[in-house]
N, CA, C and O atoms as a GROMACS GRO file, in nm:
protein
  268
    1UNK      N    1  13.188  -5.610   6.208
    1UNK     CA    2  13.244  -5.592   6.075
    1UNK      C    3  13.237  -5.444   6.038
    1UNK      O    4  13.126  -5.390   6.049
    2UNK      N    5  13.335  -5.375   5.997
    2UNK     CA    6  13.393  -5.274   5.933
    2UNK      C    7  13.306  -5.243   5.787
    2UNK      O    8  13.320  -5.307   5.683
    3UNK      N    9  13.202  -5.118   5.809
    3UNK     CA   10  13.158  -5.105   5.634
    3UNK      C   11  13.255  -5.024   5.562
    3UNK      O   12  13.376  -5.013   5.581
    4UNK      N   13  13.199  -4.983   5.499
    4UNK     CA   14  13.313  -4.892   5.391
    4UNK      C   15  13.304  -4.752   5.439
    4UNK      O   16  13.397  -4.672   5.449
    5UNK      N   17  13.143  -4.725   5.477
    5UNK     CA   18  13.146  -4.593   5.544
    5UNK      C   19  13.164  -4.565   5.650
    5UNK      O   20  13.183  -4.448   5.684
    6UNK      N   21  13.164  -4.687   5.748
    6UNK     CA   22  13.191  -4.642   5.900
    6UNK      C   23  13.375  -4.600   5.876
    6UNK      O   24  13.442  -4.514   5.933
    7UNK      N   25  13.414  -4.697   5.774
    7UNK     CA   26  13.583  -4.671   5.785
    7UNK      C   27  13.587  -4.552   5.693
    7UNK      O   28  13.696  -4.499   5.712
    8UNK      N   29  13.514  -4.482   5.595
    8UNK     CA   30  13.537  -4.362   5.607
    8UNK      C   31  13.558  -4.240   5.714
    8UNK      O   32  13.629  -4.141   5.730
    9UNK      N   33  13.440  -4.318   5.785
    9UNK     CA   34  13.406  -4.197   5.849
    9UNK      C   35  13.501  -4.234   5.977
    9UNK      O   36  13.513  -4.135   6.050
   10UNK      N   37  13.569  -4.341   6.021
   10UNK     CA   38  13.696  -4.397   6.103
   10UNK      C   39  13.799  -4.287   6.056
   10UNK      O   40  13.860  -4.205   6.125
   11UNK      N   41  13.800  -4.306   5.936
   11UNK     CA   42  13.962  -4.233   5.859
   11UNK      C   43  13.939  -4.087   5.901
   11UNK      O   44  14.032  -4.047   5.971
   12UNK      N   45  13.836  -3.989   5.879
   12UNK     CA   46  13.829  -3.858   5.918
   12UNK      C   47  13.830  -3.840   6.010
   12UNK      O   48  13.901  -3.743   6.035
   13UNK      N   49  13.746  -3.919   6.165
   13UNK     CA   50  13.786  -3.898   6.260
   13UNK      C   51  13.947  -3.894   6.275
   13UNK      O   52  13.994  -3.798   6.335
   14UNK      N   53  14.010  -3.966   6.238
   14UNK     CA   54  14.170  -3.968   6.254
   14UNK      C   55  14.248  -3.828   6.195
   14UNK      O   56  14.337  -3.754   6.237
   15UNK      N   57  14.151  -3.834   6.054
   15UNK     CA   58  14.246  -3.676   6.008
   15UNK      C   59  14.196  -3.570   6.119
   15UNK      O   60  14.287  -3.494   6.153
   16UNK      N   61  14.092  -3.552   6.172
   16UNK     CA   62  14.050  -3.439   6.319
   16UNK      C   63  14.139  -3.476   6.373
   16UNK      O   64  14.226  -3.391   6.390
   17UNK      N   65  14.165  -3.605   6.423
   17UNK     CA   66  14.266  -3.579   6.555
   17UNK      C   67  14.411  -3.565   6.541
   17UNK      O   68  14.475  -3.543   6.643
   18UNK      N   69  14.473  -3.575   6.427
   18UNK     CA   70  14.596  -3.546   6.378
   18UNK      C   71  14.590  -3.431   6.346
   18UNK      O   72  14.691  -3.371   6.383
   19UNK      N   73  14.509  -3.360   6.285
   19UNK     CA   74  14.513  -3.193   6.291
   19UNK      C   75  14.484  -3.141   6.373
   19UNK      O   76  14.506  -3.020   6.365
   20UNK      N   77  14.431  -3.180   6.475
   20UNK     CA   78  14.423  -3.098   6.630
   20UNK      C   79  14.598  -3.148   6.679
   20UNK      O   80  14.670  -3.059   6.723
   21UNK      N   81  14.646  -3.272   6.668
   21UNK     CA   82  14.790  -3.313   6.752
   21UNK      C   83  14.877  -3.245   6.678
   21UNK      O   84  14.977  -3.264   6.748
   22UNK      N   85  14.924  -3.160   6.564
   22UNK     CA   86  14.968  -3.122   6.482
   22UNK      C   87  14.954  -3.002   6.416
   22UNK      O   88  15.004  -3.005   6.303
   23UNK      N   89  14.896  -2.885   6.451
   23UNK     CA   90  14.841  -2.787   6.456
   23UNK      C   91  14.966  -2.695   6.353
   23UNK      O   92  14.928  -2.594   6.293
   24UNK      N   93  15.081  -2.733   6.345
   24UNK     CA   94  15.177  -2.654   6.248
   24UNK      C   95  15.150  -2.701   6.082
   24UNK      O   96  15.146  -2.639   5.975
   25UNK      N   97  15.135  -2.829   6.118
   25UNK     CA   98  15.074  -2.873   5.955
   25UNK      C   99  14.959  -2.833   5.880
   25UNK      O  100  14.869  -2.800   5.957
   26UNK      N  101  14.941  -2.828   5.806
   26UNK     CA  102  14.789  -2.859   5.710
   26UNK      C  103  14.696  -2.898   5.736
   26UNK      O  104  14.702  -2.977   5.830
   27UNK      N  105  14.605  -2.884   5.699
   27UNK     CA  106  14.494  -3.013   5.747
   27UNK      C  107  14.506  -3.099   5.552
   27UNK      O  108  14.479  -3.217   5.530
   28UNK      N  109  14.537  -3.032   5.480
   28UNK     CA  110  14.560  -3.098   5.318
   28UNK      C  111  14.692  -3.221   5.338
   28UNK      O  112  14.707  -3.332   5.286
   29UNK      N  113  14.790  -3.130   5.455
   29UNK     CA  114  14.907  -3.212   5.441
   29UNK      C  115  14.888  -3.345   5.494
   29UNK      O  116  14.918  -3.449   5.436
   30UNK      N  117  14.825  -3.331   5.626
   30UNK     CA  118  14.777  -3.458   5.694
   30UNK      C  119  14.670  -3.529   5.633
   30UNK      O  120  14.672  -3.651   5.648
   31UNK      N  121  14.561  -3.469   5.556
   31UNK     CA  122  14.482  -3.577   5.548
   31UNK      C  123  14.535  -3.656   5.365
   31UNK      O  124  14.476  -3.738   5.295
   32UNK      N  125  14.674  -3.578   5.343
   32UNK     CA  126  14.745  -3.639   5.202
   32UNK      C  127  14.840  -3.806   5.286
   32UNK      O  128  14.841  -3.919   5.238
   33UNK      N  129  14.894  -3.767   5.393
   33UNK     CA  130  14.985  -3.879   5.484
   33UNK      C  131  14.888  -3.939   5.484
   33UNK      O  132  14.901  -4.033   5.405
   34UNK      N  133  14.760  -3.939   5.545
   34UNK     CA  134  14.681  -4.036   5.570
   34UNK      C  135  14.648  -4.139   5.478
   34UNK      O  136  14.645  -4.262   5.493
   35UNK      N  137  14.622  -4.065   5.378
   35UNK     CA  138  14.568  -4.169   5.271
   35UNK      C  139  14.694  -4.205   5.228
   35UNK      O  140  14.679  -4.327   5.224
   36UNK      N  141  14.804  -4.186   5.194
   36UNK     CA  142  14.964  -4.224   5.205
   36UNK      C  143  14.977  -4.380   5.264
   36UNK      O  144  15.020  -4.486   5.219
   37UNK      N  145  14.920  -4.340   5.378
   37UNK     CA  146  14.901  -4.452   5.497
   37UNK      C  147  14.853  -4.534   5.458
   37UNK      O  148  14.909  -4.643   5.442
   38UNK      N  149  14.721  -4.508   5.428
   38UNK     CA  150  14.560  -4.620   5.415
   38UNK      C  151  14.628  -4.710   5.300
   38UNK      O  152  14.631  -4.833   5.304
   39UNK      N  153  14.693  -4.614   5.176
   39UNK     CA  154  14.682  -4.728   5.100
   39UNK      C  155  14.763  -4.842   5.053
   39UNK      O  156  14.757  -4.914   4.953
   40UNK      N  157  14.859  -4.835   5.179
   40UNK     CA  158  14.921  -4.931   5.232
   40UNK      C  159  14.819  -5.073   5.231
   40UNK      O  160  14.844  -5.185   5.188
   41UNK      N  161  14.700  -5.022   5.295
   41UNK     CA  162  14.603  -5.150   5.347
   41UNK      C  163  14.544  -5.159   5.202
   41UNK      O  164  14.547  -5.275   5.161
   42UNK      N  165  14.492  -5.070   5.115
   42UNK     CA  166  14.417  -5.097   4.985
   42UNK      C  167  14.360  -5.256   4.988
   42UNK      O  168  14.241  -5.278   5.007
   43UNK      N  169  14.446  -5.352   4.970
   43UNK     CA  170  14.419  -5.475   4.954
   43UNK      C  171  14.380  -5.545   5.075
   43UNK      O  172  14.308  -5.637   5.035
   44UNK      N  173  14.390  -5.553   5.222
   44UNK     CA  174  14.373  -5.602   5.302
   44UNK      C  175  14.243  -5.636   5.333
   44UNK      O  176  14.155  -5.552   5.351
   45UNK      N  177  14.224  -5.774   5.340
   45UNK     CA  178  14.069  -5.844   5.327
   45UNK      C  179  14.029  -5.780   5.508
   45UNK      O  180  13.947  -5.689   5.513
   46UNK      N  181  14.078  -5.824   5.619
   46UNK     CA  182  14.034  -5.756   5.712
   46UNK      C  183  14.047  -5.609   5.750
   46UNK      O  184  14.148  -5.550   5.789
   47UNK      N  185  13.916  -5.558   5.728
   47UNK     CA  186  13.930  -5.406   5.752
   47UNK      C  187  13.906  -5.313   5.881
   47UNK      O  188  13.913  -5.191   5.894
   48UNK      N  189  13.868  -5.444   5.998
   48UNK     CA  190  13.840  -5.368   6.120
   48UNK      C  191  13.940  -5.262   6.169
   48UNK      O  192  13.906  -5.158   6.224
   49UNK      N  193  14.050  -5.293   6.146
   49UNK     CA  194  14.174  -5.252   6.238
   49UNK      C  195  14.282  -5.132   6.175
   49UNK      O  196  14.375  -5.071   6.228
   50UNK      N  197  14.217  -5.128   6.016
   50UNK     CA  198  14.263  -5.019   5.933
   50UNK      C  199  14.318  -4.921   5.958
   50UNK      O  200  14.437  -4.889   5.946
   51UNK      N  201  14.175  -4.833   6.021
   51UNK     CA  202  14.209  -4.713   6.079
   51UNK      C  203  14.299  -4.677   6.144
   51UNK      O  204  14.368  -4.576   6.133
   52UNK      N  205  14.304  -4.838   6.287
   52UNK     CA  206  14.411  -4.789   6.350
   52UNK      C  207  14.591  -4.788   6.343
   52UNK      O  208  14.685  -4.740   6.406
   53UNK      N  209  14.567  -4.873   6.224
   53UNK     CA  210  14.731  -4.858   6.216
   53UNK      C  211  14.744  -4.767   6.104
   53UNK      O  212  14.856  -4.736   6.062
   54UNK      N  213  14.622  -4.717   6.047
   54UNK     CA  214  14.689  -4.595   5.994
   54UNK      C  215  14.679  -4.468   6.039
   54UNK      O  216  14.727  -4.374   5.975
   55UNK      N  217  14.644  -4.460   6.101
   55UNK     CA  218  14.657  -4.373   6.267
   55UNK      C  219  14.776  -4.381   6.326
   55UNK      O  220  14.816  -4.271   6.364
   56UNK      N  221  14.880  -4.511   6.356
   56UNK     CA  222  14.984  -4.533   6.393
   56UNK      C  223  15.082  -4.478   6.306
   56UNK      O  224  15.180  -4.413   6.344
   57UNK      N  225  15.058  -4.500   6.206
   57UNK     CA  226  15.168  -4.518   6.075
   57UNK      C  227  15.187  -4.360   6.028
   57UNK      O  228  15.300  -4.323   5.998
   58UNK      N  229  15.057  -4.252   6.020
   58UNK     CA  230  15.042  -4.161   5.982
   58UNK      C  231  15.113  -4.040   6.103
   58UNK      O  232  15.179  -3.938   6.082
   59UNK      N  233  15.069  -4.100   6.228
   59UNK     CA  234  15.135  -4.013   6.324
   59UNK      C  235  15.277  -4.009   6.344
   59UNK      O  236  15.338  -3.910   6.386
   60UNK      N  237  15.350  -4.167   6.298
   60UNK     CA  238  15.516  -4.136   6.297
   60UNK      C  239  15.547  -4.054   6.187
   60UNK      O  240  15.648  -3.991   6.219
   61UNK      N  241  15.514  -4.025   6.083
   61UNK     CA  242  15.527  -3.974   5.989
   61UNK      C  243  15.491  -3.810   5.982
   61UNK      O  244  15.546  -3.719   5.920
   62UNK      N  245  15.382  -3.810   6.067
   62UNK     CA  246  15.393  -3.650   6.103
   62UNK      C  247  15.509  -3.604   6.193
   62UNK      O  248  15.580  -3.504   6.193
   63UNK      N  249  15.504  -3.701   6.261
   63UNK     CA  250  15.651  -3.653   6.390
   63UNK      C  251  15.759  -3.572   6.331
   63UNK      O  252  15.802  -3.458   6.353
   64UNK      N  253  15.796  -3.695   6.224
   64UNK     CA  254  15.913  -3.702   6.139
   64UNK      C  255  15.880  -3.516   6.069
   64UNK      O  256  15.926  -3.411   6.113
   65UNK      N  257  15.811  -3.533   5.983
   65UNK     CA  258  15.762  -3.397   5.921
   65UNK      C  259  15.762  -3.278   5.969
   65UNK      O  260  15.806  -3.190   5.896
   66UNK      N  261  15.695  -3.229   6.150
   66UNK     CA  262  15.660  -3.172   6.229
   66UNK      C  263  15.817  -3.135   6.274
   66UNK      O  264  15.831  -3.014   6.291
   67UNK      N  265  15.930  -3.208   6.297
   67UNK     CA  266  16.034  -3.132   6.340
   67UNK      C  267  16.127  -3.039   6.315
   67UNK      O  268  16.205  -3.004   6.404
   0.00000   0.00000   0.00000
């Protein structure tokens, strides 16, 4: 089970690795998509898997941005 702080601390690992994959952006811009992303899930009773589709969701969206 997913706490609140491990998925904090899930979500920042993700903003590191999107600002290392993305190095023309922000690190403000990306970690603004991210939470963009997350709060898509806001309501979602299962939280294991959060991170990673907003990891998914956040990286098409940099693509898009990045070109």
């Amino acid at each position: 089970m997913l706490t609140a702080s491990s998925e904090e601390t899930r979500i920042t690992e993700v903003v590191d690795r999107l600002t290392a994959s993305y190095p023309t952006l922000s690190a403000d811009a990306i970690a603004a998509v991210v939470n963009e992303m997350r709060a898509a899930f806001t309501h979602s009773r299962v939280r294991e898997y959060v991170p990673l589709f907003v990891e998914r969701r956040a990286r098409s969206a940099l693509t898009e941005l990045a070109v």
